[in-house]
C-alpha angles and dihedrals in degrees: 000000000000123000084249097053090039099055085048083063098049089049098051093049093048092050099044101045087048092058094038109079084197134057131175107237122186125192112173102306124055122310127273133186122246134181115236148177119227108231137175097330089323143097102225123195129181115212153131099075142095111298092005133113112271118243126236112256105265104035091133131156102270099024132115116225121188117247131194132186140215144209113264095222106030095030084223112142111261102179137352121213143171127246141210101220120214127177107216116227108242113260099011118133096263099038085053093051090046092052090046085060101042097041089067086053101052120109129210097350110182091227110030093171101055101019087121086053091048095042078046092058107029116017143056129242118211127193106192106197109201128243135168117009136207123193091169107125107247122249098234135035101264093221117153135190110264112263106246121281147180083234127127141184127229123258118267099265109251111278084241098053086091095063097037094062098036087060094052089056089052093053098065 
């Protein structure tokens, strides 16, 4: 790859992981999707903790995860890249400057006031520094078999359903 084609790169992941709220991030177990804030060269998430998103398993200080990103408006993958993980310390200086980001971007916490000192005590906050990219499309279709899940899906609506209510309509 020339220095060209691999700052092309660089550019395409950074501007598509900043518009996308939501990227597909795998450790060493399936991927899940995470919400996340683009700052200073780096995807950060905040998890692990009550009322917080769950992390994939895998997601360790000096490992690397797989992240893939979608189009804001179709959801379709645009590019796939590698990252350096790196768990920031809590109240460090760059930890500080993450949490102030995604702070901003967090929705309906429970404790708004005190959501740092929370992430502080009980989460853990992530910076994933990109590395290599790949925009190829992928061979295969990438589906996977639902995690498990207390979920559950409503009953087929009685054959009849259809004509009771059709005559209802009728009678007024």
């Amino acid at each position: 790859m020339t220095a060209a084609e691999a700052l092309s790169a660089r550019a395409l992941v950074e501007e598509a992981t900043k518009k996308s709220g939501l990227i597909w991030l795998r450790g060493t177990g399936p991927a899940q999707a995470v919400w996340h804030v683009w700052h200073e060269g780096a995807a950060v998430i905040v998890g692990d903790g009550p009322d917080e998103q769950p992390l994939p398993a895998g997601i360790d200080a000096g490992g690397t995860a797989e992240v893939t990103v979608r189009s804001k408006d179709k959801g379709g993958r645009l590019v796939a890249w590698t990252a350096a993980v790196t768990v920031l310390e809590p109240h460090s200086e760059e930890w500080e400057a993450a949490v102030g980001e995604l702070k901003g971007k967090r929705l309906n916490a429970p404790d708004a006031e005190r959501l740092t000192e929370r992430w502080a005590r009980e989460c853990r906050v992530v910076r994933l520094v990109p590395g290599a990219s790949s925009t190829d499309l992928p061979d295969g279709s990438l589906a996977a078999p639902p995690l498990p899940s207390g979920a559950t899906t409503g009953r087929t609506a009685p054959a009849g359903l259809p004509r009771l209510l059709l005559k209802r309509r009728g009678r007024r």
